[in-house]
Every structure is written in structure tokens, then in C-alpha cells.
C-alpha positions as CSV (number, residue, x, y, z in Angstrom):
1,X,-201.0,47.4,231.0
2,X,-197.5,47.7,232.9
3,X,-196.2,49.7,229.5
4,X,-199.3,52.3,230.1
5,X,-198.9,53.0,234.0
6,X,-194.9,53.6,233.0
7,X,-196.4,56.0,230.3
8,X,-198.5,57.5,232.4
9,X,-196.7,57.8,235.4
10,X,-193.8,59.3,233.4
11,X,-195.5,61.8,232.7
12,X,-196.7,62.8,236.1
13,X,-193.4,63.1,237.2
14,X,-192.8,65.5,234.4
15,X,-195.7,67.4,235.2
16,X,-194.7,67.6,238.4
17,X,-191.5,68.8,237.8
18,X,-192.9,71.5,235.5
19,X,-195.5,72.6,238.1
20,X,-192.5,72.6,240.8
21,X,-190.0,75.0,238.5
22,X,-193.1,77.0,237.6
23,X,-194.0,77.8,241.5
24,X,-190.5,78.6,242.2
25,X,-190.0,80.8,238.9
26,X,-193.1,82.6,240.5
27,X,-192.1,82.6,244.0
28,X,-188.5,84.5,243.4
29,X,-190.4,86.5,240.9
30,X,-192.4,87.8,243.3
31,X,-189.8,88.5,245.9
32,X,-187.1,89.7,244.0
33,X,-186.5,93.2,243.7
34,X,-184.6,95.8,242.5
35,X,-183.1,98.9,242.6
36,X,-185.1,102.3,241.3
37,X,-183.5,105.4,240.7
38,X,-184.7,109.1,239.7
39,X,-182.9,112.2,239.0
40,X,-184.0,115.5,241.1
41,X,-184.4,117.9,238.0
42,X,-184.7,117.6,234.3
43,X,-182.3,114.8,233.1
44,X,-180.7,117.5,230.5
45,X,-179.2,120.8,232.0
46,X,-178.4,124.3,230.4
47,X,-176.1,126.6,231.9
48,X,-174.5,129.7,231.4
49,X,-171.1,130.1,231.0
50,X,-169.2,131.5,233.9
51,X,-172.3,130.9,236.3
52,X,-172.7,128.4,239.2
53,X,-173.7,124.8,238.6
54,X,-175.6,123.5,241.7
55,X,-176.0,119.6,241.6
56,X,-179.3,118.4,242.2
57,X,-178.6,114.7,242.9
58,X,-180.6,112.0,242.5
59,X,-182.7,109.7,245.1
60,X,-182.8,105.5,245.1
61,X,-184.9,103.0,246.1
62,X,-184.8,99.2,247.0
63,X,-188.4,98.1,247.5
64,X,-189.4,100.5,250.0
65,X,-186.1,101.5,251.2
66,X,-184.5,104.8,250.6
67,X,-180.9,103.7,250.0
68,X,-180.4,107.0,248.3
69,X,-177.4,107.4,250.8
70,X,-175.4,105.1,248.9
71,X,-174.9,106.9,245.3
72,X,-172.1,107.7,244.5
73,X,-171.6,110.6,241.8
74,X,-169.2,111.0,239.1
75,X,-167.6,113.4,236.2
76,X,-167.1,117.0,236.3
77,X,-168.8,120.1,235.3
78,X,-166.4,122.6,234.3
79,X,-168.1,126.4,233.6
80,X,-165.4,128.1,232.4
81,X,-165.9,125.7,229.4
82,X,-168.3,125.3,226.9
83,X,-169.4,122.3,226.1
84,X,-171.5,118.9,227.2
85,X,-171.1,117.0,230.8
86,X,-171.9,113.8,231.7
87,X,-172.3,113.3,235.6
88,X,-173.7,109.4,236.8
89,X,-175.2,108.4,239.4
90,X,-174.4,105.0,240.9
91,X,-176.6,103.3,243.8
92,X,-175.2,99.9,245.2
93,X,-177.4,97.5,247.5
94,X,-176.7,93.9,248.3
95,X,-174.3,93.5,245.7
96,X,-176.8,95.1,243.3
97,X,-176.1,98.4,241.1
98,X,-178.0,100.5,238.6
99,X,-176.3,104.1,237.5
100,X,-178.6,107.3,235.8
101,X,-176.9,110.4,233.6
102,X,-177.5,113.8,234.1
103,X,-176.2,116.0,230.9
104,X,-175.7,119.1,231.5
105,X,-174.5,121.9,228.9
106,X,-172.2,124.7,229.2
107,X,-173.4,127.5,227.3
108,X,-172.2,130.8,226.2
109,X,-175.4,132.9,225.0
110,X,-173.8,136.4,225.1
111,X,-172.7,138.6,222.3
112,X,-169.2,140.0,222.0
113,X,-168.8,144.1,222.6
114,X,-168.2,146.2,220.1
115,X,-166.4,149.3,220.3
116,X,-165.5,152.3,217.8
117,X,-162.4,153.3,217.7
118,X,-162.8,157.4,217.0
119,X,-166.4,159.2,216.2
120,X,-169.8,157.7,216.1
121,X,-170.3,159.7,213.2
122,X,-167.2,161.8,211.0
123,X,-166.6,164.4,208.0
124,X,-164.4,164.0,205.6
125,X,-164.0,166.3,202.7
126,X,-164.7,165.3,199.0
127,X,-161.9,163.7,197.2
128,X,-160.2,163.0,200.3
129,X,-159.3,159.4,201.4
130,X,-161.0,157.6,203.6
131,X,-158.8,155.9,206.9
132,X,-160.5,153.2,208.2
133,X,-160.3,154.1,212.3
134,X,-161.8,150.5,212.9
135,X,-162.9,149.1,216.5
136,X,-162.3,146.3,218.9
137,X,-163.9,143.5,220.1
138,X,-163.7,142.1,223.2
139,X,-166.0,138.8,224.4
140,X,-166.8,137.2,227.5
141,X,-165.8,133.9,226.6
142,X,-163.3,134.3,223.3
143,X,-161.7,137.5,224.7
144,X,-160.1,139.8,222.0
145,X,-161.9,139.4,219.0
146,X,-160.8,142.1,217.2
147,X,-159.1,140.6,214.1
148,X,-162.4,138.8,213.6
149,X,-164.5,142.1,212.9
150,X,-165.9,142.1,209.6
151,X,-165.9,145.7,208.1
152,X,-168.9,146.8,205.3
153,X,-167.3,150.1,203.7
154,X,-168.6,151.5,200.8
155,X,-167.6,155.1,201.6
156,X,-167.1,156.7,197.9
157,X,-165.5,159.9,198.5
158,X,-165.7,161.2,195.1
159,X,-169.5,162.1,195.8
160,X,-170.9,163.9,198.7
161,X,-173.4,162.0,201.2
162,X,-173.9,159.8,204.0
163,X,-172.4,156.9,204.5
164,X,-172.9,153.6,206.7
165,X,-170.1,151.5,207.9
166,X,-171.1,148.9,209.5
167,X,-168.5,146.0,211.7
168,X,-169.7,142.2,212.8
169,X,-168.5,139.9,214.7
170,X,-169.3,136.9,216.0
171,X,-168.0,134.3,218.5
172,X,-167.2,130.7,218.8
173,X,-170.8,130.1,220.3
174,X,-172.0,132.3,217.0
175,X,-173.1,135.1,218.9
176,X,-173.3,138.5,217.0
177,X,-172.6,141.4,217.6
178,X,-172.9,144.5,215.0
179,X,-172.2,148.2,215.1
180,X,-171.7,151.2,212.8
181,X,-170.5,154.6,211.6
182,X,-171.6,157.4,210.0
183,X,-169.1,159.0,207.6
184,X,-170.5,162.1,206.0
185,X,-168.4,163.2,202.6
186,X,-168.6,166.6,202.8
187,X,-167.0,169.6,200.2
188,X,-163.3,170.2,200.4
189,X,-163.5,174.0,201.7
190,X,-166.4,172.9,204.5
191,X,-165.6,174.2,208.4
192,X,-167.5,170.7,209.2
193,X,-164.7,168.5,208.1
194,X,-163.4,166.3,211.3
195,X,-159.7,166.9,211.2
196,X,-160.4,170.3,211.3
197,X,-162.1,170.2,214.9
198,X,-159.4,168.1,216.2
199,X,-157.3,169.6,218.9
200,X,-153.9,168.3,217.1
201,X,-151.9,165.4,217.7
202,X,-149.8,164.7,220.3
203,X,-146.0,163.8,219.0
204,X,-143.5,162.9,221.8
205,X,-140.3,162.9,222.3
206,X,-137.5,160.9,224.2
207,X,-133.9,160.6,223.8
208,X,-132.3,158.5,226.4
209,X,-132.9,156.6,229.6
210,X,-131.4,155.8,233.0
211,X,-132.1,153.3,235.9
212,X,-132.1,154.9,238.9
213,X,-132.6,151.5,241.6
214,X,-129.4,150.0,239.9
215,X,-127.2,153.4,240.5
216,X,-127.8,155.6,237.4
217,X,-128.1,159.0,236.9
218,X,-129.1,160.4,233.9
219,X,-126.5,163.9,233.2
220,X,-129.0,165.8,231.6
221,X,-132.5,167.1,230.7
222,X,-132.7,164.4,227.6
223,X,-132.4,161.0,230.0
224,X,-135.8,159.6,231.2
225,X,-135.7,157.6,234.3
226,X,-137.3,154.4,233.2
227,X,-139.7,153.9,235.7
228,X,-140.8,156.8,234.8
229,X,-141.2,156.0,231.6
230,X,-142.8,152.4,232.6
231,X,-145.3,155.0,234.8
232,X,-146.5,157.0,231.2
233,X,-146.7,153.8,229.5
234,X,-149.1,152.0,231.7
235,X,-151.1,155.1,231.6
236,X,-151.5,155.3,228.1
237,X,-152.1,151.7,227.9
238,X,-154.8,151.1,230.6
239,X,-156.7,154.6,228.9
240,X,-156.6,152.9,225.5
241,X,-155.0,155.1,223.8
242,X,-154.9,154.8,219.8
243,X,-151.2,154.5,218.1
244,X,-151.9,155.5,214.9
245,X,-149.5,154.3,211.6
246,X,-147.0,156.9,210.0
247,X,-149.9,156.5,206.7
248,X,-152.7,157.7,209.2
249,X,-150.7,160.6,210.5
250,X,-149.8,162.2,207.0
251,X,-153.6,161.6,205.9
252,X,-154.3,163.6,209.0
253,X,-152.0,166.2,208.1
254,X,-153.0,166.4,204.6
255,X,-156.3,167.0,205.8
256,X,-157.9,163.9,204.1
257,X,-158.8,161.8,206.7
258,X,-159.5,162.2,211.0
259,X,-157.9,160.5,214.2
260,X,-159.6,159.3,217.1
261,X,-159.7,161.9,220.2
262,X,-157.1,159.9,222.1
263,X,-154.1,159.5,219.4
264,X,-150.5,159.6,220.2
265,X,-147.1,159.1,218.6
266,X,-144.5,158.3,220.5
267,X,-140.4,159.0,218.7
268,X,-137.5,158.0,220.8
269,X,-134.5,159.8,219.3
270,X,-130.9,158.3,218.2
271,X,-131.0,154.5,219.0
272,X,-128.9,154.9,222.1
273,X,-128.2,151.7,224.0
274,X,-130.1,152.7,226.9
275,X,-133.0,152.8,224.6
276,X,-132.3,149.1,223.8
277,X,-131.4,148.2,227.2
278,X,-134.3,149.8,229.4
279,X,-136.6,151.1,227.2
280,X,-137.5,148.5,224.9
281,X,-137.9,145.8,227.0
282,X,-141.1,148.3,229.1
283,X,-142.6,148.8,225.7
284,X,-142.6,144.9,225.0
285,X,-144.4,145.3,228.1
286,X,-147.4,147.5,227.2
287,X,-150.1,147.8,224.5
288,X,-147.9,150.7,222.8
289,X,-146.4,151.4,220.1
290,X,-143.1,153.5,219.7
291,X,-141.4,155.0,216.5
292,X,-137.3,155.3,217.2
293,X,-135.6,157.1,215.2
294,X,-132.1,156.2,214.6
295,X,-128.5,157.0,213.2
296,X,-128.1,154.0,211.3
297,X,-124.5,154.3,211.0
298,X,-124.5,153.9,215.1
299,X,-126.4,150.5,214.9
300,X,-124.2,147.4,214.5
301,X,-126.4,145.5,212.3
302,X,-129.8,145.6,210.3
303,X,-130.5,142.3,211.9
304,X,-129.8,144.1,215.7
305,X,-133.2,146.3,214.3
306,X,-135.2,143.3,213.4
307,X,-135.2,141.1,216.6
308,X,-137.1,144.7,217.9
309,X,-139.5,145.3,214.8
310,X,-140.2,141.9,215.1
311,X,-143.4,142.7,217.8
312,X,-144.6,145.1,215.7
313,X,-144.5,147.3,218.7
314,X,-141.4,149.0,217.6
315,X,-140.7,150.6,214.2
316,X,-137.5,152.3,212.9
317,X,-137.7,155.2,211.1
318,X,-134.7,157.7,210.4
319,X,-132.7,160.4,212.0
320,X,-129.3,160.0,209.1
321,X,-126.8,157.5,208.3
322,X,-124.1,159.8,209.8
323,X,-125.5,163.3,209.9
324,X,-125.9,163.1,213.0
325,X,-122.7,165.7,213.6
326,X,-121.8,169.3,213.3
327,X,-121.3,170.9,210.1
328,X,-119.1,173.5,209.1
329,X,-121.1,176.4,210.2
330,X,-121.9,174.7,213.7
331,X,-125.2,173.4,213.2
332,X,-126.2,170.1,211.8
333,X,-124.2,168.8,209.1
334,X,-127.2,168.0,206.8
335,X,-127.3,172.4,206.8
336,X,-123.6,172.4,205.0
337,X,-122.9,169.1,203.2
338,X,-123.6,168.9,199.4
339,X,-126.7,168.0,198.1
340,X,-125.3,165.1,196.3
341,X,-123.8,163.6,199.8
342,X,-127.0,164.5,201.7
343,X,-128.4,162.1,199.3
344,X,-126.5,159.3,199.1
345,X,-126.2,159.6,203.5
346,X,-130.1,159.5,203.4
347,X,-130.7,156.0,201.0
348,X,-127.9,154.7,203.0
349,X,-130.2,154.9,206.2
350,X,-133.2,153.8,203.9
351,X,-131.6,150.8,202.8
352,X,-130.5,150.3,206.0
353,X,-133.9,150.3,207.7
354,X,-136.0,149.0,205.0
355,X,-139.6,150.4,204.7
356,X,-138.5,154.1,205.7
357,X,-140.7,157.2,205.3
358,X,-140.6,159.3,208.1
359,X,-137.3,161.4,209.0
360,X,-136.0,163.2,212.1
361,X,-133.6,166.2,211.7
362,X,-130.5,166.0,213.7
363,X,-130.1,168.4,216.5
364,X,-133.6,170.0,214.7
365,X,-131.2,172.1,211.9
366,X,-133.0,172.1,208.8
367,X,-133.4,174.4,206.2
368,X,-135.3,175.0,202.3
369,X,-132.4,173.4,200.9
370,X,-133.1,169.9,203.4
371,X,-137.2,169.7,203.0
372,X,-136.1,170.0,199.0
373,X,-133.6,166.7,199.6
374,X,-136.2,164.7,201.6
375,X,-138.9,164.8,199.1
376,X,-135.9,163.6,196.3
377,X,-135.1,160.5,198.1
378,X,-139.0,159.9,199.2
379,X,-139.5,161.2,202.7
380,X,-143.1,161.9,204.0
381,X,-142.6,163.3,206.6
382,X,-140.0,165.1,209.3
383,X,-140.0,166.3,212.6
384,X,-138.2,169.1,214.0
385,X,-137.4,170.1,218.4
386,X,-140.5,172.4,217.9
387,X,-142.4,172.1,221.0
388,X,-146.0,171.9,219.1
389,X,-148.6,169.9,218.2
390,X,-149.0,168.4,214.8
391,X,-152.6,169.9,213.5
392,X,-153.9,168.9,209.6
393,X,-152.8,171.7,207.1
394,X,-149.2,172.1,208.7
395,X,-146.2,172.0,206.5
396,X,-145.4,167.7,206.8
397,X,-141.6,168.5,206.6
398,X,-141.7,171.0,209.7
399,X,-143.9,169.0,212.4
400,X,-142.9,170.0,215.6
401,X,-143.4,167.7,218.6
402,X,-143.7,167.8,222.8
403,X,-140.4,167.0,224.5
404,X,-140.5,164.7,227.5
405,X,-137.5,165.6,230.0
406,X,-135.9,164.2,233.0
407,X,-138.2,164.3,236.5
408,X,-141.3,165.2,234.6
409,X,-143.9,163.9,236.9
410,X,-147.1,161.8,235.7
411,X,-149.4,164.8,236.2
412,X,-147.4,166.7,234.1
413,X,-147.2,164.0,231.4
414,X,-151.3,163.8,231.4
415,X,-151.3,167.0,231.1
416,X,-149.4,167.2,227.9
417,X,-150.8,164.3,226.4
418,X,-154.5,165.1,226.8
């Protein structure tokens, strides 16, 4: 009988026990609590690149008490970068904590801007080649794109019609952009052809230069203060003007192909240390490019040329080995020397420059017997002093070109270049 009460007893104690922890577990069950949080807006954000992003916060509760004051937010939104954001939210009460994300994402949802470089629409005649005038790029977010463009040609200029090119692009985000040309192929002899309208290209020419804040003076007409210079440059640069290759120029001149409205060729003659000194260093400068051309013999080394070329913005082109004297009969010595030393002066200054088409007379002297030597050792083209305009149909070996002097002010240089 004792054995049963133990039993039994036992197990009221147990149950006890049980019915004890189970009020308790209840009990702080029922008065615990804990902290609630919510985000003020949509818990995934999009915005645009470049724009504003306005935080929206979040709010926190503990029971019914706004403890909303005591989030603290972290991470970083950063628009002028695409991508995704975290930002957290972190409420602390009576050594309690609970933390909420916000994403928000950095997106760029415009397309690049195209632009053609020359006509909407050109004519070129049949036969002719076609010169790809190309355009730029420019996007909001990637910047320059032009070397991304994506050019659809199929001009055939053996038959007459219309033709569509058409450039794409598109940007990191993989926006697109697309724009086109229409090239009309048009018979040879037609007054409709595009380089026929043109108003003629624009050739200058420089010869030295001169620093006037450090106490130079430039002795004559053919120094350019460099300022100056510096001024023309800028101009140019900032009106996007188009610098077009010695290949687009004799296309131009042949007739076979057009140039866009603003085209200029810049030539700096002789390869005079003030050209080196002042002047290069102002074209490193701009979005130009400038053709010098040079008496090789003059230049101490080939490798003196390449640390200039090496830009791109400056190419060498050239004006005689050592012609670049008077002759017997006054003039330039390419008028008197024999044809056999004319030739072997002008590969000299070929070889010496490297990938050299274009010529520049010395002094301007040439005659029959000089145009006849320059096509022998596979000049292009030459340029005389002629103050003129180069215009398709002229002779290629007798392009004359605008001369830029001493004190000419920027008005003046518009003028000319326009």
C-alpha cells in the first residue's frame, strides 16, 4: 500500500511540475514581445541614373511603442553608378535588434546620340569610291562611344540607285541607338554629285612659332604667336570640326567621293624647333589633327618623329630631304637639280618618314619637270604657296592653300576657315 501512495504521489509531483513550467512557458509567452519593423515604400527601388535618390526610411515598433527613432541606417546609394544597393535598417530596444533591406537599383534607360558626320543624304558619281564619312557617339552614361558604332554599308557604286547606311550602337546598359544615310549613286557627268556643291577645302598653312609671355618675338610674317595659335585651335575643336585623312582629301579631289561641310587640313611647314617646342605640345592639347611637313635632312632622328606620331594627332608628311635651298637659277633647287638627284633626295625623305604620300614644294618653286618626278617616286599629292582653296577636279600636284600670318586675329581666322 506504502509502494502505491509513493507511486502515486510521484507522480503528482511530476505533474505538478509540468503544470508549473507549462503556466510559466505561457506567462512569458504572453508578455514577451518584440520588435516590428516596415519599410516606407516598396522594398525594391529603381532609379535613374544621374537623378536624386530620396530615402524613404523605415518606422519600428515595440508592442505599441514607436521606437522608430532608434534605426540606424546603413550603405550607400551612389547614382553616378549603375548597379544594385543595399541600404539596412537596424532598430535596437532593450538590448533587442531586428534589421530590414531596402534594394535599390541604379539604372541607366537612355539611348546613346548619334550623330552624322557630313550629309543626311549624299551623291556620288558612278564608279566612283565610296568614303565612309562615319559619325560619333556620345552617351550619357558611357561617354564617347564612337569606336563602338556598327556601320551597315552596302553602297555598290558600279550601279546607280539609292542607298541606305545605316550605324548602331549600343551601350553598357544595352540601350540602342540607330541612324542612317542616304547615299544616292548618281552618273559620272551629273551636276548633282556632292563634291561638286562643296565650297572647297580649306588647307592651312603655318611655318613657325613664337612665345610672346616668355620674351619672343617672332621676325617676320611666317611666325605665329602661340597663343594665338592655342586661340584657332580651341575654336576648331569646340565647333567640331572634321580632320579628314590625306586618302579622303585626294578622293575629294578626284571627284569620287564628298567631305563634310566643316573640313579642314591643317600643314605646318619645315619642322622648325619652335614647331616642336610650342606648337606641338597645344595640338596634344586639342581634338586636332595637324600634317607637318618637314626637311628630313633637318630632323635629328626618325625616332625624334615617332614620339610625335605616336598620338595620332600628328603626321609627317614631306617638304625634301635637302631641297629645301636655292638652286642655280635662284629658285628652289628641286627647279635645277637633275632628275636622277631629285629622285634619290625624294626616297630619302620617304624612307625617312615612313608611310609618305603627300609633298610640299620648297619655297612653292615647282615646275612640269617636278609634278613628272613626284608621280615617279609615288607622290599623291603636293601643295604649292597658292593662296586658294583646294575644290574636286583641281590639278592634285598644284593645290594651293590659305596662309596664316603673324597677328592675324581670331575673326580673321573664322573668317578664312568658314
Amino acid at each position: 500500500m506504502d509502494e502505491n501512495m509513493r507511486k502515486l504521489n510521484k507522480k503528482k509531483v511530476m505533474l505538478f511540475i509540468l503544470i508549473v513550467f507549462l503556466f510559466f512557458f505561457i506567462i512569458s509567452r504572453l508578455f514577451s514581445k518584440d520588435i516590428k519593423m516596415k519599410l516606407n515604400g516598396a522594398s525594391s527601388v529603381d532609379i535613374e541614373y544621374g537623378s536624386t535618390y530620396a530615402e524613404q526610411y523605415a518606422t519600428a515598433t515595440y508592442g505599441k511603442k514607436d521606437i522608430s527613432s532608434t534605426i540606424n541606417v546603413s550603405g550607400n546609394v551612389d547614382t553616378s553608378k549603375v548597379g544594385s544597393y543595399k541600404i539596412t535598417y537596424t532598430a535596437t530596444h532593450k538590448k533587442k535588434t531586428k534589421s530590414i533591406t531596402r534594394t535599390v537599383n541604379i539604372k541607366d534607360t537612355v539611348s546613346p546620340t548619334l550623330t552624322l558626320v557630313g550629309d543626311a543624304e549624299i551623291n556620288i558619281a558612278q564608279n566612283s569610291t565610296y568614303q565612309e564619312l562615319g559619325c560619333t557617339a556620345e552617351d550619357n552614361y558611357d561617354g564617347d562611344l564612337t569606336t563602338k558604332i556598327v556601320i551597315d554599308s552596302q553602297v555598290d557604286t558600279a550601279t546607280k540607285g539609292t542607298y541606305i547606311v545605316k550605324y548602331t550602337v549600343t551601350d553598357s546598359s544595352g540601350n540602342s541607338a540607330n541612324i542612317s544615310r542616304t547615299v544616292n549613286v548618281v552618273s559620272a557627268n551629273s551636276s548633282n554629285v556632292s563634291t561638286k556643291k562643296a565650297a572647297g577645302l580649306p588647307v592651312l598653312m603655318y611655318h613657325f612659332f613664337y612665345d610672346k609671355e616668355a620674351g619672343e618675338t617672332g621676325k617676320d610674317d611666317n611666325y605665329m604667336e602661340i597663343h594665338d595659335f592655342e586661340e584657332q585651335l580651341k575654336y576648331l575643336s569646340e565647333n567640331n570640326y572634321y580632320f579628314p585623312t590625306w586618302d579622303e582629301v585626294k578622293n575629294y579631289v578626284e571627284g569620287k567621293s564628298c567631305l563634310p561641310e566643316h573640313s579642314i587640313v591643317i600643314t605646318i611647314d619645315d619642322g622648325d624647333e619652335s614647331f616642336f617646342r610650342l606648337a606641338a605640345p597645344v595640338i596634344e592639347k586639342y581634338n586636332v589633327k595637324v600634317t607637318s611637313f618637314v626637311v628630313t635632312s633637318w630632323i635629328e632622328s626618325q625616332d625624334y618623329l615617332k614620339q610625335y606620331s605616336a598620338s595620332g594627332k600628328i603626321n609627317f608628311q614631306s617638304h625634301s630631304n635637302d631641297m629645301h635651298t636655292a638652286g642655280d637659277n635662284g629658285k628652289g633647287k628641286f627647279l635645277s637639280i637633275s632628275e636622277d638627284d631629285a629622285i634619290a633626295d625624294l626616297n630619302a625623305s620617304k624612307t625617312f618618314i615612313g608611310d609618305c604620300t603627300v609633298f610640299c614644294y620648297p619655297f612653292g618653286h615647282y615646275n612640269d619637270k617636278c609634278v613628272e618626278t613626284l608621280k615617279k617616286t609615288g607622290f599623291t599629292l603636293a601643295f604649292t604657296t597658292e593662296y586658294s582653296r583646294v575644290r574636286p577636279g583641281q590639278n592634285q600636284y598644284e593645290l594651293g592653300r590659305i596662309r596664316m600670318s603673324k597677328g592675324d586675329s581670331l575673326k580673321t581666322f573664322i573668317q578664312r576657315v568658314s
